[in-house]
N, C-alpha and C positions, 0 to 999 in steps of 0.2 A: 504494500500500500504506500509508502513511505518513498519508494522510487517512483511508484505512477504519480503523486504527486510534484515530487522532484521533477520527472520529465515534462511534464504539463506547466511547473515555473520555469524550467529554463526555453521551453519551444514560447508561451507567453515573453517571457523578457525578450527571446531572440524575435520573436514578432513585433513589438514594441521598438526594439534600437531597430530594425530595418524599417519601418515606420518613420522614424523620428529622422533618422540617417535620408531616407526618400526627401521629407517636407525640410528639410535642411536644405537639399540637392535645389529644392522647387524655387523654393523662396530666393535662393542667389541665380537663377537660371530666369525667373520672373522679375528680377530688381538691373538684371544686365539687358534682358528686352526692353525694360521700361526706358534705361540708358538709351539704346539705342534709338528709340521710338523719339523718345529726346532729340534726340540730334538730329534727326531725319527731319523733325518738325521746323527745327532752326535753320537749317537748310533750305529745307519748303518756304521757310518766312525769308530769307535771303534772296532764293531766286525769284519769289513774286515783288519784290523789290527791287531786284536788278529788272525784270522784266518791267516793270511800270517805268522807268527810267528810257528803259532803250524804246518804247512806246512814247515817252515824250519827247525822246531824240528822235525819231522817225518821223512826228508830227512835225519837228520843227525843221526836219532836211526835205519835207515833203514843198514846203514852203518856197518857191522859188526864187524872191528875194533875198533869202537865207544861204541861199546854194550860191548867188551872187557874188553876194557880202563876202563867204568866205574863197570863194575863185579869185577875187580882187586880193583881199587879204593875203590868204594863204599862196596864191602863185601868182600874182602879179599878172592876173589876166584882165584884158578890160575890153569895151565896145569897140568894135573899129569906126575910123573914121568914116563918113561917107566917101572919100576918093578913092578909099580903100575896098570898098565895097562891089564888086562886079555882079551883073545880074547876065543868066544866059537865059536864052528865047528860043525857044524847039520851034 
């Protein structure tokens, strides 16, 4: 009697730490997703920030005095004269 007991606390305890040892495993396997799920979200909030950004830069090179502005500026292009101008006639 005294061992069936015995055997019956130790397969108990040994079900218990495999138990406890599992929801241990769980809890740091649930808290490294959470991390992750984290990050991914900061991410996600970054790019929809980059992207509203390139969405107003897009609006404002849509703009063709903007396209101008910066052709003048940036390479020193400009209108031609009228003498400079040739026109051909099919």
């Amino acid at each position: 009697m005294k061992s069936k007991q015995l055997l019956i606390t130790l397969t108990l305890l040994t079900l218990t730490l495999v138990v406890t040892v599992n929801y241990i495993y769980l809890q740091h396997k649930s808290r490294n997703q959470f991390v992750a799920l984290q990050e991914l979200l900061n991410e996600e909030s970054d790019l929809n920030a980059d992207w509203g950004r390139l969405q107003i830069e897009q609006s404002t090179y849509v703009n063709n005095s903007a396209i101008v502005a910066q052709a003048k500026k940036q390479l020193g292009m400009k209108l031609p004269e009228k003498e400079q101008i040739l026109s051909i006639k099919r």
